[in-house]
TITOR-598549 format. One record per residue (C-alpha): chain; x, y, z. Coordinates in nm, 3 decimals. Each point is the difference from the previous one (the first is absolute). Layout:
! TITOR-598549
<A, <X, Y, Z>>
...
END
This chain:
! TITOR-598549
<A, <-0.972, -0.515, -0.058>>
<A, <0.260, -0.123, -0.272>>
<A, <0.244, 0.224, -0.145>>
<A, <-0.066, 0.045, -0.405>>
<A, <0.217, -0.255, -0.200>>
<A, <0.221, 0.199, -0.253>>
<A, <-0.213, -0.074, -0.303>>
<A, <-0.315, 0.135, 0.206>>
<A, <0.192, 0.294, 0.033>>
<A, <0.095, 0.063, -0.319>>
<A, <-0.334, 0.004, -0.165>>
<A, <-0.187, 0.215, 0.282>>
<A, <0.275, 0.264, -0.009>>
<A, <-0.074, 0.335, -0.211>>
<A, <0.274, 0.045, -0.233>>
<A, <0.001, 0.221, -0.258>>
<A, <-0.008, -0.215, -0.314>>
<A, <0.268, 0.137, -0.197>>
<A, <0.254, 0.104, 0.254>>
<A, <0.266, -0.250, -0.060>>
<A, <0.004, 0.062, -0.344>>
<A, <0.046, 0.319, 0.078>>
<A, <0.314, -0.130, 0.173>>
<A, <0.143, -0.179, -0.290>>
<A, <-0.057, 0.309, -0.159>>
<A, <0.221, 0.188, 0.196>>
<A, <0.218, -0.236, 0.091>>
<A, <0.104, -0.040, -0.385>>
<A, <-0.008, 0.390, -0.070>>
<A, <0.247, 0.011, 0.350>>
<A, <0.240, -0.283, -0.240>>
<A, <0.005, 0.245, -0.328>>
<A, <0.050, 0.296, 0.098>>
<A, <0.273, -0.078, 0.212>>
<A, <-0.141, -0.023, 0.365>>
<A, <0.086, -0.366, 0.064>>
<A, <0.220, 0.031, 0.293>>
<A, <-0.152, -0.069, 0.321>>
<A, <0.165, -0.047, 0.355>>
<A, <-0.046, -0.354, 0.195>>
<A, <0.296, -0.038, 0.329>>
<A, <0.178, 0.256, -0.166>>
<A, <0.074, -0.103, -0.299>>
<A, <-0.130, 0.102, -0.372>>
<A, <-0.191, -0.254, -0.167>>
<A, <-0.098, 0.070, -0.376>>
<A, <-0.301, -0.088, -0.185>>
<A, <-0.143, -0.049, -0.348>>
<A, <-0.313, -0.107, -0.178>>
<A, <0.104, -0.237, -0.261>>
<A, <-0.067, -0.122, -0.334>>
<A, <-0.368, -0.168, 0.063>>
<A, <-0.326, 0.210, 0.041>>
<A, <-0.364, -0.107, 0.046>>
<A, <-0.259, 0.260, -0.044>>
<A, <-0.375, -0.025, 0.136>>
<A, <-0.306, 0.177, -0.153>>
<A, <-0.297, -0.096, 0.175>>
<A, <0.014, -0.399, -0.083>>
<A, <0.203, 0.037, -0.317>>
<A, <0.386, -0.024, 0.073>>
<A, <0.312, 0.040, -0.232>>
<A, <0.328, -0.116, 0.079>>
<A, <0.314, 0.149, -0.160>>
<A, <0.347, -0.111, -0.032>>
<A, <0.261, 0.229, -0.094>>
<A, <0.379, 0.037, 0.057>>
<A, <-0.121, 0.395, 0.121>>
<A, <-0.347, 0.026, 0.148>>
<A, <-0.006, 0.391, 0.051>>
<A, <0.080, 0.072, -0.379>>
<A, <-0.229, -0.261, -0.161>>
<A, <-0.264, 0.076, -0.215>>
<A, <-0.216, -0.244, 0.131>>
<A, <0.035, 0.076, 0.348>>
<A, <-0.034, 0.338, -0.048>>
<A, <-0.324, -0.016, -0.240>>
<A, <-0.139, -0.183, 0.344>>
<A, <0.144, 0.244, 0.237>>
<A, <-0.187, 0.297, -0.198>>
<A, <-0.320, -0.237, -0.037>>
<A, <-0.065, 0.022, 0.360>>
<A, <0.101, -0.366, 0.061>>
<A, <0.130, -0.106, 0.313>>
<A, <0.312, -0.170, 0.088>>
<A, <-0.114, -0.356, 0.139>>
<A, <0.387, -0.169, 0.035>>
<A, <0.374, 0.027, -0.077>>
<A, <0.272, -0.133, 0.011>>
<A, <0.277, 0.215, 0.285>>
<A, <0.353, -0.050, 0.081>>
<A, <0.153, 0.095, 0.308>>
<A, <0.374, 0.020, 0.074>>
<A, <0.122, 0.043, 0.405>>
<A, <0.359, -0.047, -0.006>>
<A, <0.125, -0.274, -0.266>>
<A, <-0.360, -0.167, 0.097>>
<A, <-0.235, -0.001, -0.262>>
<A, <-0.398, -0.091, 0.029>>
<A, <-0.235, 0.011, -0.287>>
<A, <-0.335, -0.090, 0.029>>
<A, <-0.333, 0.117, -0.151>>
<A, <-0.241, 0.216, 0.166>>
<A, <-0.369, -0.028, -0.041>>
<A, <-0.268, 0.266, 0.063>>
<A, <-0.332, -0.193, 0.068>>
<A, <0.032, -0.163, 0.221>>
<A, <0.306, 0.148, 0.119>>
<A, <0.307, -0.301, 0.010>>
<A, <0.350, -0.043, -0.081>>
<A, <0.021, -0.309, -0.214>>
<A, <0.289, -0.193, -0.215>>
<A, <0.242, 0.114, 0.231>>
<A, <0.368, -0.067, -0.052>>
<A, <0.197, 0.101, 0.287>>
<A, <0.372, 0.022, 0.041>>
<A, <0.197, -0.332, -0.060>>
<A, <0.109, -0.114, 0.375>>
<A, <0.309, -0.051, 0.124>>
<A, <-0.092, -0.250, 0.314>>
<A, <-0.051, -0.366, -0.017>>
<A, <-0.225, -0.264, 0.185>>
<A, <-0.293, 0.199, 0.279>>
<A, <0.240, 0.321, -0.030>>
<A, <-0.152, 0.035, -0.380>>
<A, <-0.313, 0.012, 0.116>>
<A, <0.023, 0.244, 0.273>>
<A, <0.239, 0.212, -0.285>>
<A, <-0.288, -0.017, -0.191>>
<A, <-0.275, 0.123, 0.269>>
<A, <0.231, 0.269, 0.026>>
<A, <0.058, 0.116, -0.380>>
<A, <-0.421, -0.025, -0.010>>
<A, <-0.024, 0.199, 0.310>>
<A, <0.190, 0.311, -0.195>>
<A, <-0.192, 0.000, -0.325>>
<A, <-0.343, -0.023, 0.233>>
<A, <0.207, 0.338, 0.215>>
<A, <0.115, 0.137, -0.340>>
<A, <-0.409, -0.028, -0.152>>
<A, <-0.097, 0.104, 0.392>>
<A, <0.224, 0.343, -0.059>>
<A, <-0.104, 0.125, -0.336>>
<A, <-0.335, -0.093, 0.035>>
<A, <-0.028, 0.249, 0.328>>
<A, <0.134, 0.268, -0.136>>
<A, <-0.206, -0.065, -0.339>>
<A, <-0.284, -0.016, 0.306>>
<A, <0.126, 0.341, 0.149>>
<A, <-0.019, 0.198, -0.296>>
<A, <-0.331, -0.154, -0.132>>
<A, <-0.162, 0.149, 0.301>>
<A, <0.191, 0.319, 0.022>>
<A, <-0.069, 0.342, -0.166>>
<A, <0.235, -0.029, -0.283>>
<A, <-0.101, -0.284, -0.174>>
<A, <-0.176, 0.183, -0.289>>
<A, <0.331, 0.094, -0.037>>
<A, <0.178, -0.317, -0.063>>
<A, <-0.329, -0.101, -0.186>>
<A, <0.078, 0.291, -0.252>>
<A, <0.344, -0.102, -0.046>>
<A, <-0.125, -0.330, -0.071>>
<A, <-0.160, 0.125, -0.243>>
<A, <0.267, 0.205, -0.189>>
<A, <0.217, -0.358, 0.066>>
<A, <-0.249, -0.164, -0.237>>
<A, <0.006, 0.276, -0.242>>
<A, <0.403, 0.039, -0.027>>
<A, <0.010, -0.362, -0.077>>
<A, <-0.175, 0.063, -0.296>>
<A, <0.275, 0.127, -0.224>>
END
């Protein structure tokens, strides 16, 4: 018997549809209220949802560009009108290092990634490369478990709640 290709896979595995939405969710609620430190090798690396955000309602999307995401009115008015966050844009910073990339819900990728400039030359660049990849994939790997960890838990009513009053205080 032949192992399932990845694509097989993907479309017989039960997912629940709007989990990694869920995720971007968070994961930009984590960058405004001032929870974007995490811990990779022991160091801090930062992280921030930035200036462009695609919403998804059904098969109707809206993509908004401003300078401030959390305090626009747009973004907002789609926030409180139940739309869900389908891509943004996110910076991370490890070090001097900085990646930026945009994150997409469904399907779940990392696309228009700009990594780090490198320092090697020649076959070293490309393993240099490999390597700066390797830590956004660990970086995504690490938030996304403990995203994972609470969405299962007992308490995430709780954070769903403060979502909620996150929304609202951007209001004013």
């Amino acid at each position: 018997m032949n192992a399932p290709n990845e694509e097989q896979f993907v479309e017989e595995s039960p997912i629940i549809p709007h989990i990694n939405h869920d995720f971007l969710l968070w994961l930009w609620w984590r960058s405004d209220t001032g929870q974007n430190l995490i811990e990779l090798d022991n160091q801090e690396i930062g992280f921030q949802v930035d200036s462009k955000v695609k919403f998804i309602e059904e098969e109707e999307s809206v993509t908004v560009h401003a300078l401030s995401p959390e305090t626009s009115p747009e973004v907002i008015a789609a926030l409180q009108g139940n739309r869900r966050v389908q891509e943004y844009q996110v910076e991370f910073t490890k070090d001097e290092l900085k990646y930026s990339f945009t994150l997409s819900a469904n399907p779940f990728r990392i696309k228009s990634i700009k990594l780090p400039q490198e320092t090697k030359n020649g076959e070293e660049a490309l393993y240099e490369r490999m390597y700066l990849y390797n830590i956004l994939v660990d970086i995504i790997d690490i938030l996304f478990y403990e995203f994972a960890t609470l969405r299962v838990g007992e308490f995430f009513e709780d954070t769903v709640l403060k979502y909620m009053e996150w929304v609202i205080s951007n209001e004013s």
